[in-house]
Backbone as CSV, one residue per row, in Angstrom:
resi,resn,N_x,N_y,N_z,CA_x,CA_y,CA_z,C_x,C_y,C_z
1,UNK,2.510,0.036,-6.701,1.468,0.743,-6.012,2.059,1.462,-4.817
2,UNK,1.502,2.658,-4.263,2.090,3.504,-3.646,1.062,3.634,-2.455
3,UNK,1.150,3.862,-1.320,0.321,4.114,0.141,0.785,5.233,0.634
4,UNK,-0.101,6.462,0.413,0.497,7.699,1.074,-0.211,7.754,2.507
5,UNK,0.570,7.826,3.348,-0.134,8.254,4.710,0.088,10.226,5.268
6,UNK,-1.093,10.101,5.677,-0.805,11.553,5.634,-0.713,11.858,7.409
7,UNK,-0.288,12.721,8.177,-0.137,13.342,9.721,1.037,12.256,10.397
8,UNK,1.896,11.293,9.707,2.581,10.337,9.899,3.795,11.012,10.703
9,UNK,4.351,11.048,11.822,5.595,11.678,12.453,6.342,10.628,12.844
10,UNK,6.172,9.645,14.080,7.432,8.873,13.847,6.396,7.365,14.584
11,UNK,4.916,7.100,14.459,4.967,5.770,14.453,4.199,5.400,13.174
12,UNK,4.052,4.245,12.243,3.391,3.959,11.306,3.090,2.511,11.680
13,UNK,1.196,2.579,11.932,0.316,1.181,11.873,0.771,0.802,11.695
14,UNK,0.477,-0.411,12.104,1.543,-1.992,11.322,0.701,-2.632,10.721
15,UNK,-0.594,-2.425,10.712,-1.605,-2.841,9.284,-1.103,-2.217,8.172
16,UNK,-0.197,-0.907,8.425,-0.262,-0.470,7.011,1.183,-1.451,5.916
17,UNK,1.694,-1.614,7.366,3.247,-2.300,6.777,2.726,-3.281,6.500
18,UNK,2.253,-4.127,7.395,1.339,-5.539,6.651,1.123,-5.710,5.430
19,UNK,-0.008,-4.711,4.815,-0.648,-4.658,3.742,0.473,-4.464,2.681
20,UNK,1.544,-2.948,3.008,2.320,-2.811,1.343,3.469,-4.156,1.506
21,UNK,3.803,-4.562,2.534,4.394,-5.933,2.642,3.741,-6.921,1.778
22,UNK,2.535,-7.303,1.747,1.459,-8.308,1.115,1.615,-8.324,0.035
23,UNK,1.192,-7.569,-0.669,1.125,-6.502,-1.592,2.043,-6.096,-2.868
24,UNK,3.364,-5.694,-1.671,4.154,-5.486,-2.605,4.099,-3.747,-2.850
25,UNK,3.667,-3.345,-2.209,3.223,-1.501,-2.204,4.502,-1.031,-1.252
26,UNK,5.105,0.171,-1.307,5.511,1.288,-0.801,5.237,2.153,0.306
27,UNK,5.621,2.467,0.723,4.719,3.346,1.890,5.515,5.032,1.741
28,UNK,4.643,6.021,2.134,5.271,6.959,1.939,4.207,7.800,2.469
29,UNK,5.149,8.756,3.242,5.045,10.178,4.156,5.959,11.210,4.009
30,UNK,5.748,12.405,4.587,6.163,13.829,3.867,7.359,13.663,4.416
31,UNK,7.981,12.929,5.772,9.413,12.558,6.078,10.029,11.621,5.414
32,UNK,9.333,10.625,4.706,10.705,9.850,4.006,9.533,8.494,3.231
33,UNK,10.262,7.950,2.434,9.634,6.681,1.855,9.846,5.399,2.685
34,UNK,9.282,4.562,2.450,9.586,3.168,3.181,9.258,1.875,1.814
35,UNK,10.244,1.793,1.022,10.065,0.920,0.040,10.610,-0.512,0.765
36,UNK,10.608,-1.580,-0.663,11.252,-3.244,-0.174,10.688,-3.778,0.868
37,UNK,9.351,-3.416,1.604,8.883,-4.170,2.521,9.270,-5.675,2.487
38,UNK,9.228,-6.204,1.673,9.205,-7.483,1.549,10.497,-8.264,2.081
39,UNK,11.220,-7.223,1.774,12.767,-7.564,2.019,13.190,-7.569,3.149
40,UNK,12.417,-6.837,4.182,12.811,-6.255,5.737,11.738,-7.796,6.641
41,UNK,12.676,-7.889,7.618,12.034,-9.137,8.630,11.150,-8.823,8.990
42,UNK,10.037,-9.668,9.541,8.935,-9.236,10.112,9.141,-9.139,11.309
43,UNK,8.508,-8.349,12.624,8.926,-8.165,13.322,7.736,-8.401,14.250
């Protein structure tokens, strides 16, 4: 599953990381993808 955020420049919610973290979802904006949440520490 994929989470497009759209007007995204350089901060992204951390509900949204939460969720594709949870999940198991992707994140993605017109600057770059943010896959493997799961894999990255929580912070």
């Amino acid at each position: 599953m994929r989470i497009i955020l759209s007007g995204v420049h350089a901060y992204v919610n951390p509900r949204y990381l939460a969720l594709a973290r949870k999940h198991g979802f992707s994140l993605h904006t017109i600057e770059g993808d943010i896959e493997d949440l799961s894999k990255l520490l929580e912070s």
